[in-house]
C-alpha positions in Angstrom: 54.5 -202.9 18.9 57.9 -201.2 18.6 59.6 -201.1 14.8 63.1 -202.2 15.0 64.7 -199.4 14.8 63.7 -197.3 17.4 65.4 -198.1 20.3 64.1 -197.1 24.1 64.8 -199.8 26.8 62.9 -198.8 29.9 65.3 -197.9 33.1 64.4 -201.2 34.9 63.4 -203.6 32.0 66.0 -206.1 33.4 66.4 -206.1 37.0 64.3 -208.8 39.0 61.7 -207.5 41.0 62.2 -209.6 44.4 65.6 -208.6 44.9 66.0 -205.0 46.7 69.5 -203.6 45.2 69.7 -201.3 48.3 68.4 -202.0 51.5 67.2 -198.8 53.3 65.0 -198.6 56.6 63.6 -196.3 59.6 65.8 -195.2 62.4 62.6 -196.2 64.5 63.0 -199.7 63.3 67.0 -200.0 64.3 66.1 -198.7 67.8 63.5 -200.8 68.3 65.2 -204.1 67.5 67.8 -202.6 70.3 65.3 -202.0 72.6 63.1 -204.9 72.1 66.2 -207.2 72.6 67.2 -205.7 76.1 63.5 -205.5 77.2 62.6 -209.0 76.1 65.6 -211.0 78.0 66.4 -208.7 80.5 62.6 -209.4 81.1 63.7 -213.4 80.9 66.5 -212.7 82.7 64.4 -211.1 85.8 62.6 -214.1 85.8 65.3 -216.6 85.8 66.3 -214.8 88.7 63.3 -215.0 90.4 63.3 -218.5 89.8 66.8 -220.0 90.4 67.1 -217.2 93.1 70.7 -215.3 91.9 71.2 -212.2 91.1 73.4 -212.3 87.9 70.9 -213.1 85.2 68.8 -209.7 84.9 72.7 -208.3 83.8 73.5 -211.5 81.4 69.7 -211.0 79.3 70.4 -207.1 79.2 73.9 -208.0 77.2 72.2 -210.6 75.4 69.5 -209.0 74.3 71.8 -206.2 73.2 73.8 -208.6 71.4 71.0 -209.8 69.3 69.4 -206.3 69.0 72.6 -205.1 67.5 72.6 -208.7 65.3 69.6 -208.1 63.9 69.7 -204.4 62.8 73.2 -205.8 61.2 71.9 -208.3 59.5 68.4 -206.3 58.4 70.4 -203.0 57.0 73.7 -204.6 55.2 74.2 -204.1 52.0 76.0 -207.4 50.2 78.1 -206.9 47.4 77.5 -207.8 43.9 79.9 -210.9 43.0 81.8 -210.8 39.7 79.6 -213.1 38.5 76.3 -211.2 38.4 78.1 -207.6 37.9 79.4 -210.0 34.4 76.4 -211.1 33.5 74.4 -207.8 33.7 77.1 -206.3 31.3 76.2 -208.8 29.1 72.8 -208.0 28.9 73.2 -204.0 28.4 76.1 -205.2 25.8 73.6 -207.4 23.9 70.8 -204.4 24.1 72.9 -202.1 22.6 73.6 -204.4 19.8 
C-alpha cells in the first residue's frame, strides 16, 4: 500500500497493452512479403497461361504480386497518428496524476 504522499507513477501505468505505439519489424519480413507476392501470382499467372494459352499473364501476376507485396509491407509498418482526441485525453490523465 502506497501512503498518500509519496508519489511514484510507474512509466507505463496508463497505456493499454494491446495497442503497439510504434510499429517496428525485420527487413527479412518486408522482403519477403515482396517476394512472396511476385512468386505466388507470377506462379498463378504461369499457370493461367498454360491454361488459356497467351503469353501476357506470367508479366500481369509478377506486377500484381508486386503491387500487393509492396501493399502489405505498407500497410504492416505504418505508423498512424495520434488524433487530437486521444493526444487530449492522455493529457488529462498525466494532468489529473499530478494533482
Amino acid at each position: 500500500m502506497r501512503s498518500p504522499d509519496c508519489y511514484a507513477p510507474t512509466a507505463m501505468a496508463h497505456r493499454d497493452p494491446g495497442h503497439q505505439e510504434f510499429r517496428t519489424g525485420d527487413p527479412w519480413l518486408a522482403f519477403c512479403y515482396l517476394v512472396a507476392g511476385v512468386a505466388f501470382y507470377g506462379i498463378l499467372g504461369w499457370l493461367a497461361d498454360l491454361w488459356l494459352g497467351t503469353s501476357f499473364l506470367v508479366a500481369a501476376g509478377i506486377l500484381l504480386g508486386a503491387g500487393l507485396g509492396v501493399y502489405m509491407t505498407w500497410s504492416r509498418f505504418r505508423i498512424e497518428p495520434d488524433s487530437p482526441q486521444t493526444s487530449a485525453s492522455k493529457k488529462n490523465v498525466t494532468t489529473q496524476e499530478l494533482q
